[in-house]
C-alpha positions in Angstrom: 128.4 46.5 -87.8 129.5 50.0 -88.8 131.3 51.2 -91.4 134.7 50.8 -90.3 134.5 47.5 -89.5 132.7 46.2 -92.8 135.7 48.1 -94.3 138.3 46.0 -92.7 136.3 42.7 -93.3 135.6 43.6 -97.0 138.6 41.2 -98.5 136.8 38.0 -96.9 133.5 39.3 -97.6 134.1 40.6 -101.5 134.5 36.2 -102.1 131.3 35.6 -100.5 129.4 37.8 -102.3 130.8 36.7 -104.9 129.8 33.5 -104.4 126.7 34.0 -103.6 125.7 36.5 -106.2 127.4 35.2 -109.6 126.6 37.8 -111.4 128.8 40.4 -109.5 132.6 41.1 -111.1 136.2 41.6 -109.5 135.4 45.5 -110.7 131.7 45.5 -108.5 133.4 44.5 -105.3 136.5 46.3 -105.5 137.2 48.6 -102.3 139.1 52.1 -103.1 139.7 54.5 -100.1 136.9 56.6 -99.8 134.8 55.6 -102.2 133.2 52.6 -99.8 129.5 54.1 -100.4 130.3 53.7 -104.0 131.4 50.6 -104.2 128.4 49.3 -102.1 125.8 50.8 -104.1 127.3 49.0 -107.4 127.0 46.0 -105.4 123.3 46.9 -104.3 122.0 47.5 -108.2 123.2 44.0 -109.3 122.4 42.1 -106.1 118.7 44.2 -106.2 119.0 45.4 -101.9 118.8 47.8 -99.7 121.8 49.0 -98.4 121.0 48.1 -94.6 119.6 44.9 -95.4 123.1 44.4 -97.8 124.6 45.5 -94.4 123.2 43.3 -92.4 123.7 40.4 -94.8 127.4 40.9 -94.4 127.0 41.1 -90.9 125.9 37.8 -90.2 128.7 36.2 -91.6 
């Protein structure tokens, strides 16, 4: 999956994570134009991954 497509698929995937990782906040998974990379390393400090294997996570769902 590249970037542009986990961009577009980030609204069903933000509730996932979310589910699956308690600890992450409305502010941790919240997309802003251009500031994707950001966002995703926010999520990978609290979730503790890599950002590939965070990648590929979201991939497989």
């Amino acid at each position: 999956m590249n970037q542009e497509q986990l961009e577009g698929k980030w609204n069903q995937v933000k509730g996932k994570l979310k589910q699956k990782y308690g600890d992450l906040t409305d502010d941790d998974v919240t997309y802003s134009e251009g500031k994707f990379d950001e966002m995703l390393g926010r999520v990978q400090e609290k979730v503790g991954k890599g950002k590939e294997e965070l990648k590929a996570e979201i991939a497989s769902w």
